[in-house]
KOLDO-278953 format. One record per residue (C-alpha): residue in one letter; x, y, z. Coordinates in pm, whole numbers, plus 50000, padded with zeros to 5 digits. Example, Ala and Ser with C-alpha at 12.3 -4.5 7.8 and 13.67 -1.06 7.14 Angstrom:
% residues 2
<rec residuo="a" x="51230" y="49550" z="50780"/>
<rec residuo="s" x="51367" y="49894" z="50714"/>
***
This chain:
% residues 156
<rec residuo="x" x="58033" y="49407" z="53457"/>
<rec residuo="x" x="57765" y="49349" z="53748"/>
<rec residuo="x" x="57814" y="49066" z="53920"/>
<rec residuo="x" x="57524" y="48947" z="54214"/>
<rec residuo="x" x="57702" y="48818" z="54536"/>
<rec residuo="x" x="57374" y="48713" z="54668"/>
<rec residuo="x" x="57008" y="48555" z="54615"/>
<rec residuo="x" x="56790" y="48734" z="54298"/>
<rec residuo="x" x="56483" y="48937" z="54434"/>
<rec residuo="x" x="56312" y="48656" z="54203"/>
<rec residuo="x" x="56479" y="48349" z="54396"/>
<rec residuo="x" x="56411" y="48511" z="54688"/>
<rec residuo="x" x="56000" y="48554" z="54603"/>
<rec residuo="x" x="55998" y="48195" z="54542"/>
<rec residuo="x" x="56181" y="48091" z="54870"/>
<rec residuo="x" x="55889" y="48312" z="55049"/>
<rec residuo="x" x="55626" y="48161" z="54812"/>
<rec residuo="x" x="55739" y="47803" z="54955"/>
<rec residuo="x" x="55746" y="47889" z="55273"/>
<rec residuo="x" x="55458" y="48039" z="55276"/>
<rec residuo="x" x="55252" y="47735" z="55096"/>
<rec residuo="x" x="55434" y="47543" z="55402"/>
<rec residuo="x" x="55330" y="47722" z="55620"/>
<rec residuo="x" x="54996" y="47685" z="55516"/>
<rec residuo="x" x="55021" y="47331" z="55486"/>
<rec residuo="x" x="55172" y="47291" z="55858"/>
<rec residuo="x" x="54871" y="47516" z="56039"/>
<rec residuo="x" x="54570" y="47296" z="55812"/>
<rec residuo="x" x="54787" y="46963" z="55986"/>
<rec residuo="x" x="54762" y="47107" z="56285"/>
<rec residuo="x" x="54423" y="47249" z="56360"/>
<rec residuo="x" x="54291" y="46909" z="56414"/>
<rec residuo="x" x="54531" y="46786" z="56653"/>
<rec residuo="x" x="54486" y="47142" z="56832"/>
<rec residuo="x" x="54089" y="47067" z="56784"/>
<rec residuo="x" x="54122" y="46673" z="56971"/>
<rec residuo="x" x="54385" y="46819" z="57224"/>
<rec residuo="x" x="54125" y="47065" z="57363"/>
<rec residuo="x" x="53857" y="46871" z="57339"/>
<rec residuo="x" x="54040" y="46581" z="57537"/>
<rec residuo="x" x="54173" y="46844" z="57773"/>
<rec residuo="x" x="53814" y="46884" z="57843"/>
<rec residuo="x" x="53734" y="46522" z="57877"/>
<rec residuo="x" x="54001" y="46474" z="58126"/>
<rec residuo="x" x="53877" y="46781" z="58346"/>
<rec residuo="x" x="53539" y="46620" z="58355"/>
<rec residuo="x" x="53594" y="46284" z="58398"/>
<rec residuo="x" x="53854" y="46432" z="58721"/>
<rec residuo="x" x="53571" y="46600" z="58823"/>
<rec residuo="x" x="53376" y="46273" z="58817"/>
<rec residuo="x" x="53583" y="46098" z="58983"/>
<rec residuo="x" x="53580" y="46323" z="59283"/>
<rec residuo="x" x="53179" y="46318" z="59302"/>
<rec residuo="x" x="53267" y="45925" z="59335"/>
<rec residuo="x" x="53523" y="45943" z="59638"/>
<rec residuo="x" x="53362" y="45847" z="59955"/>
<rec residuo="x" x="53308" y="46048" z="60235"/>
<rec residuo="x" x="53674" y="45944" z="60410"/>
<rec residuo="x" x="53883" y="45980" z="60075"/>
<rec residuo="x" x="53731" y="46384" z="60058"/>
<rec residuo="x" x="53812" y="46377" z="60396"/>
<rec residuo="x" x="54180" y="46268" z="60364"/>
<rec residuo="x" x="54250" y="46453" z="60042"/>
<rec residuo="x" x="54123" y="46774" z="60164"/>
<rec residuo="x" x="54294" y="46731" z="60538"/>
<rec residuo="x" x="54608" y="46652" z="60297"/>
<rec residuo="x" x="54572" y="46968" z="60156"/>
<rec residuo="x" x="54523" y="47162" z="60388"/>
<rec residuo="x" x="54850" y="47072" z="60579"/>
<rec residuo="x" x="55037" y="47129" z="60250"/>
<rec residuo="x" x="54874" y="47467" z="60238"/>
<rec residuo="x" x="54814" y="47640" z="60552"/>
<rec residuo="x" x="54669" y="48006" z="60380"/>
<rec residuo="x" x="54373" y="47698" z="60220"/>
<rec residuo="x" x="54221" y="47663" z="60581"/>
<rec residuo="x" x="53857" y="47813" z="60426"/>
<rec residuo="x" x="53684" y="47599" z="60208"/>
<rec residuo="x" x="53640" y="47861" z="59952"/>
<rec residuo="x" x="54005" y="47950" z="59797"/>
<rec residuo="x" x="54075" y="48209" z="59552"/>
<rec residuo="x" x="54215" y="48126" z="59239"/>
<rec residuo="x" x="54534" y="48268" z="59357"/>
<rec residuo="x" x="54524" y="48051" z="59689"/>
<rec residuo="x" x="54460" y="47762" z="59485"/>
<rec residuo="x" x="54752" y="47802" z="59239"/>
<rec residuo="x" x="54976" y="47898" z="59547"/>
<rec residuo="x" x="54924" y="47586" z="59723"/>
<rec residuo="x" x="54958" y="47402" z="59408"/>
<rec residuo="x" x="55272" y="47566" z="59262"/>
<rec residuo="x" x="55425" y="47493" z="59602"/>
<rec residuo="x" x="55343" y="47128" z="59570"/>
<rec residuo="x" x="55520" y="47096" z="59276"/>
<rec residuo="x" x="55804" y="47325" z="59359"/>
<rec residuo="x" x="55884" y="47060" z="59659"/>
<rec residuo="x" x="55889" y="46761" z="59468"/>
<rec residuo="x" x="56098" y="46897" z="59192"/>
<rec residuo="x" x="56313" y="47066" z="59443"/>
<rec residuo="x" x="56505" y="47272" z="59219"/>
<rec residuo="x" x="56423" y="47618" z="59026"/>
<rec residuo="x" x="56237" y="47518" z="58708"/>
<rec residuo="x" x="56140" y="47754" z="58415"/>
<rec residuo="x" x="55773" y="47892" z="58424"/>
<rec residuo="x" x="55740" y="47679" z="58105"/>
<rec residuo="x" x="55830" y="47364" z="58301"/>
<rec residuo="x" x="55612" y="47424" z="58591"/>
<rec residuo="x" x="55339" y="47486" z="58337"/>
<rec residuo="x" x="55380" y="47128" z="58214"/>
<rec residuo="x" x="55451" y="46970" z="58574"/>
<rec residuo="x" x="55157" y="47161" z="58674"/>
<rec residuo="x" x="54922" y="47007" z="58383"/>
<rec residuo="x" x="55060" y="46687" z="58462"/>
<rec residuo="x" x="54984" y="46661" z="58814"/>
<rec residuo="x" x="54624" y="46748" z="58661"/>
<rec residuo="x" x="54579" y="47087" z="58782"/>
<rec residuo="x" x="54382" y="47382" z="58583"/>
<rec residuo="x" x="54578" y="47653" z="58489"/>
<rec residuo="x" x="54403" y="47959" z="58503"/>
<rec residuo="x" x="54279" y="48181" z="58231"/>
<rec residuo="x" x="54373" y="48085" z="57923"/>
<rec residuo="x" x="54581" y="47791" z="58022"/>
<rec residuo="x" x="54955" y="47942" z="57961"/>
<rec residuo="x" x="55230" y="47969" z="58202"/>
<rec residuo="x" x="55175" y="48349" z="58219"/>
<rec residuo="x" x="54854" y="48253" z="58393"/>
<rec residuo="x" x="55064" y="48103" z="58716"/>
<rec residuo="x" x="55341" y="48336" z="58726"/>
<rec residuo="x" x="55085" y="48621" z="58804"/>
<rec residuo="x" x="54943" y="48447" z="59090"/>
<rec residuo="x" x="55282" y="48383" z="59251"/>
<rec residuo="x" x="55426" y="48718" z="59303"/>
<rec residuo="x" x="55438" y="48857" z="59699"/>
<rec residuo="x" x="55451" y="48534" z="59869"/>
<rec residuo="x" x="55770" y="48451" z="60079"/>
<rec residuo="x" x="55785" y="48103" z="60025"/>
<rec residuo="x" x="55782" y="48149" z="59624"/>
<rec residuo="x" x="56129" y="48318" z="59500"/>
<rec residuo="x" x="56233" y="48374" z="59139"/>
<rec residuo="x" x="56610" y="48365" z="59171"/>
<rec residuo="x" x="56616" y="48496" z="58783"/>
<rec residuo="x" x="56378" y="48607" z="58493"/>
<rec residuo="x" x="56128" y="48303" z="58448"/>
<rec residuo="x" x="56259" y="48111" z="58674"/>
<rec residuo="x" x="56063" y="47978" z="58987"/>
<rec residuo="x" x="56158" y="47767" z="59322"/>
<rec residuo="x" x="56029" y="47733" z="59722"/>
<rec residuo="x" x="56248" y="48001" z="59929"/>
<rec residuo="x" x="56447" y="47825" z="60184"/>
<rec residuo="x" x="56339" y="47862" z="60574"/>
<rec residuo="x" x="56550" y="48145" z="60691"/>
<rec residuo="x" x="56649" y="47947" z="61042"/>
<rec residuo="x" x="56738" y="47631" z="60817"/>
<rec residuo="x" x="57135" y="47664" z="60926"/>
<rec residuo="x" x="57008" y="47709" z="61289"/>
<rec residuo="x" x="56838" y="47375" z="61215"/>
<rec residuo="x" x="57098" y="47178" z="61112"/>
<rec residuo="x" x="57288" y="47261" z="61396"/>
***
């Protein structure tokens, strides 16, 4: 007397089959919502861009005097990529105030309407942070502004 104490190979087959078709199903769904989210990804880079060829002469001024004090290593007016994404990830870093997952910085990042680098994934800023001291990663993903090492002297 055999008896099974799990699935047949032929229930099993048929569980794969249907996943499978699913699968298939889900990835047609979603290439045309991956299709209109790049293309309005697109739209919203150029119309940003736009809109800065519209500021006046005083607004440049003031944004890039702004930035400038936020990021001291921006003083040229040609950045590197990896200047640019410093001075940005620190931005962000301060007004969370608290370490945040690469992930979540990604998203912060895209919502503040800054261009990730490269390929657009959070892999893309975490490669530009490494060797600055005011950047830490207390553990593995992880990302937040080091504190001032005279910041006790400070407060007293």
């Amino acid at each position: 007397m055999n008896e099974s104490t799990g699935p047949s190979p032929e229930a099993v087959t048929r569980w794969l089959a249907i996943t499978e078709e699913r699968v298939t199903f889900l990835q047609q769904e979603m290439e045309p919502l991956a299709r209109e989210l790049e293309s309005l990804q697109e739209q919203r880079s150029l119309l940003r861009d736009l809109a800065r060829t519209m500021e006046t002469d005083y607004e440049r001024q003031m944004r890039e005097e702004s930035h400038i004090r936020k990021s001291p290593r921006s003083l040229a007016r040609q950045q590197s990529v990896r200047d640019r994404v410093h001075g940005e990830v620190v931005e962000v870093l301060a007004e969370i105030g608290s370490p945040i997952h690469i992930n979540d910085l990604a998203v912060e990042y895209d919502k503040r309407g800054y261009k990730i680098p490269g390929q657009g994934k959070p892999a893309n800023i975490s490669v530009h942070l490494s060797g600055w001291d005011d950047i830490v990663s207390p553990e593995r993903g992880m990302y937040t502004l080091a504190k001032p090492a005279d910041a006790d002297e400070v407060k007293q």
